[in-house]
KOLDO-82160 format. One line per field, with one value per residue: chain; residue number from 1; x, y, z of N, C-alpha, C in turn. Coordinates in Angstrom, 2 decimals, padded with zeros to 5 digits. Layout:
N
chain: [A	...]
n: [NUM	...]
n_u: [X	...]
n_v: [Y	...]
n_w: [Z	...]
ca_u: [X	...]
ca_v: [Y	...]
ca_w: [Z	...]
c_u: [X	...]
c_v: [Y	...]
c_w: [Z	...]
This chain:
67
chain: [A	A	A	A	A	A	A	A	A	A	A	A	A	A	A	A	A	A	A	A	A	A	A	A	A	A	A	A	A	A	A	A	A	A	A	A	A	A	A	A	A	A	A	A	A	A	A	A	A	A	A	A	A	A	A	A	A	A	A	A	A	A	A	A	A	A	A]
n: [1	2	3	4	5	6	7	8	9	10	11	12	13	14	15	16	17	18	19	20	21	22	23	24	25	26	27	28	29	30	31	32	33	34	35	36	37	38	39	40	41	42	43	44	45	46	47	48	49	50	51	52	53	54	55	56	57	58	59	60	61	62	63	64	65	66	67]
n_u: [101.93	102.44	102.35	102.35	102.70	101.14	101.49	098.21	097.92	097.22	095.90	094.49	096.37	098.32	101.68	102.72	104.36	107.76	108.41	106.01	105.59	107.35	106.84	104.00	104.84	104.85	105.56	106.45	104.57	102.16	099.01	097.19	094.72	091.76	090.04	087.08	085.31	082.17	082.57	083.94	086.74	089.69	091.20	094.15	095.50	098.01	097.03	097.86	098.02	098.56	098.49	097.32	094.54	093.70	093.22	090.35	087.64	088.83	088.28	085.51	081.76	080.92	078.61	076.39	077.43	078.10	081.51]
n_v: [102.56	103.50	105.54	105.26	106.89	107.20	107.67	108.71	107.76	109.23	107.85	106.62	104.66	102.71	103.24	100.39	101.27	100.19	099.36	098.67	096.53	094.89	094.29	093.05	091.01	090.87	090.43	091.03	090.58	089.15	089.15	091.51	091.71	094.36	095.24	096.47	098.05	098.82	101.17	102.80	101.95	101.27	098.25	096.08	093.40	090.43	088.09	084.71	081.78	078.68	075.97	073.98	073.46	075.20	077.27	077.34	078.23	080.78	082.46	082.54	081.82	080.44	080.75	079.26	077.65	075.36	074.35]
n_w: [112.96	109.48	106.81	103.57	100.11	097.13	093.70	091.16	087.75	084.67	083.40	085.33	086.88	089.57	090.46	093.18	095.76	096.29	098.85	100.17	098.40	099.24	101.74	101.31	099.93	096.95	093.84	090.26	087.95	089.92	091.43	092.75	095.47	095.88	098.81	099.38	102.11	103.30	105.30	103.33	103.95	101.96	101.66	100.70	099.07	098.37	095.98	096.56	095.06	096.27	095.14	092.75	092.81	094.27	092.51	092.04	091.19	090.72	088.25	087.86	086.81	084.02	082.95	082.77	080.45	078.36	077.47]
ca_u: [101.33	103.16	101.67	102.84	102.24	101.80	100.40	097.41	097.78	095.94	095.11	093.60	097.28	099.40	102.97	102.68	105.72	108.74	108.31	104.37	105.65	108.61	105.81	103.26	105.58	104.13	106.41	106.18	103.23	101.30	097.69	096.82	093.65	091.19	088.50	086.16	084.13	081.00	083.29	084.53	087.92	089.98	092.31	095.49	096.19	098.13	096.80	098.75	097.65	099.21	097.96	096.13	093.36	093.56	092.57	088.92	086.17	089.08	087.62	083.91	081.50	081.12	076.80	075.84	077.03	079.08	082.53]
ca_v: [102.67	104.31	106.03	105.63	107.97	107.07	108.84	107.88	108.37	109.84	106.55	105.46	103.42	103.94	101.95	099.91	101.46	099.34	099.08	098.01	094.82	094.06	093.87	091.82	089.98	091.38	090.34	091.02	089.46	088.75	089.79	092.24	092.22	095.18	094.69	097.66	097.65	099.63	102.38	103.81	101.95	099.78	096.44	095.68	091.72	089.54	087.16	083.77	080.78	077.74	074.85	074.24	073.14	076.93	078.28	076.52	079.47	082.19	082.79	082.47	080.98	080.58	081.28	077.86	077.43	074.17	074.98]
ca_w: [111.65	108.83	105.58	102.16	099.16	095.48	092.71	090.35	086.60	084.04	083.06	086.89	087.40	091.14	091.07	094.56	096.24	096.57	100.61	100.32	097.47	099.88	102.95	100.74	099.45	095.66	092.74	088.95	087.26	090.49	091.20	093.95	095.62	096.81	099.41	099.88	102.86	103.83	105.70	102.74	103.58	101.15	101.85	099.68	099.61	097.46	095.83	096.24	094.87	096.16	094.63	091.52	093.15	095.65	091.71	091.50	091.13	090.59	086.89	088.18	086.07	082.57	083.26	082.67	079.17	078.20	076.28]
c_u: [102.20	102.50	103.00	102.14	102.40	100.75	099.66	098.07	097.38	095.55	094.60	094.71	097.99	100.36	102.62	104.15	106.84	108.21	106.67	104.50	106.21	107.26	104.70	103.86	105.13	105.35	105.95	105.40	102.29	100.42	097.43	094.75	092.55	089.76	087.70	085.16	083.36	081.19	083.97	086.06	088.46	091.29	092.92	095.91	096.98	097.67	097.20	097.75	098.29	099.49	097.38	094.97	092.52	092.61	090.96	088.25	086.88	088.50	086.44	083.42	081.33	078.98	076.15	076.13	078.33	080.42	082.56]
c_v: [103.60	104.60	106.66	106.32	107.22	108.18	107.97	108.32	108.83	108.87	105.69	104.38	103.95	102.74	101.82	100.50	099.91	098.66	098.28	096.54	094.62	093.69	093.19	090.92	089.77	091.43	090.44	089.71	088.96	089.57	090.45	092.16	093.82	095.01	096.11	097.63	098.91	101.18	103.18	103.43	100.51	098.89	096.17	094.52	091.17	088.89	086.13	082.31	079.12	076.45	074.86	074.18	074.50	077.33	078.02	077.78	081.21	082.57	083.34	081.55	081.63	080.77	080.20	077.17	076.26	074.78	074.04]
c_w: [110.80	107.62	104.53	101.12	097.94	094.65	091.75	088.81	085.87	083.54	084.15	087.41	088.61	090.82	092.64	094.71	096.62	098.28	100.90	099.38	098.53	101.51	102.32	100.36	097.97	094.63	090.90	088.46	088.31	090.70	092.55	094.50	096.39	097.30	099.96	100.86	102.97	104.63	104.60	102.28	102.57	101.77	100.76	100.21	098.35	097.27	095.51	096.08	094.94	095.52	093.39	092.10	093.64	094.08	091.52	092.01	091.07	089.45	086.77	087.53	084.59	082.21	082.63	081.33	078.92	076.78	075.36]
């Protein structure tokens, strides 16, 4: 296991360290996810979308209302 350091900002932002994109495989303009569980601890994923189809319910819904 190895532990990386970043810093927050005064605006709540952390750069992902170089070494944590190059091990997600996290490139400019893509979307990170965080999963918080019940312990307190959090999960750092990319989020890759292969397909168009992979995107169906990333948005959510629109709360029943016709565009």
């Amino acid at each position: 296991m190895k532990e990386v350091v970043a810093t927050v900002s005064s605006k709540g932002q952390v750069v992902i360290p170089v070494e944590v994109r190059k091990q997600l495989g996290i490139e400019q303009g893509d979307k990170v996810l965080f999963i918080l569980n019940e312990e307190g601890q959090v999960e750092l994923k990319s989020v890759k979308y292969p397909t168009v189809a992979s995107l169906r319910g990333a948005a959510g819904k629109l709360a029943g209302k016709p565009l």
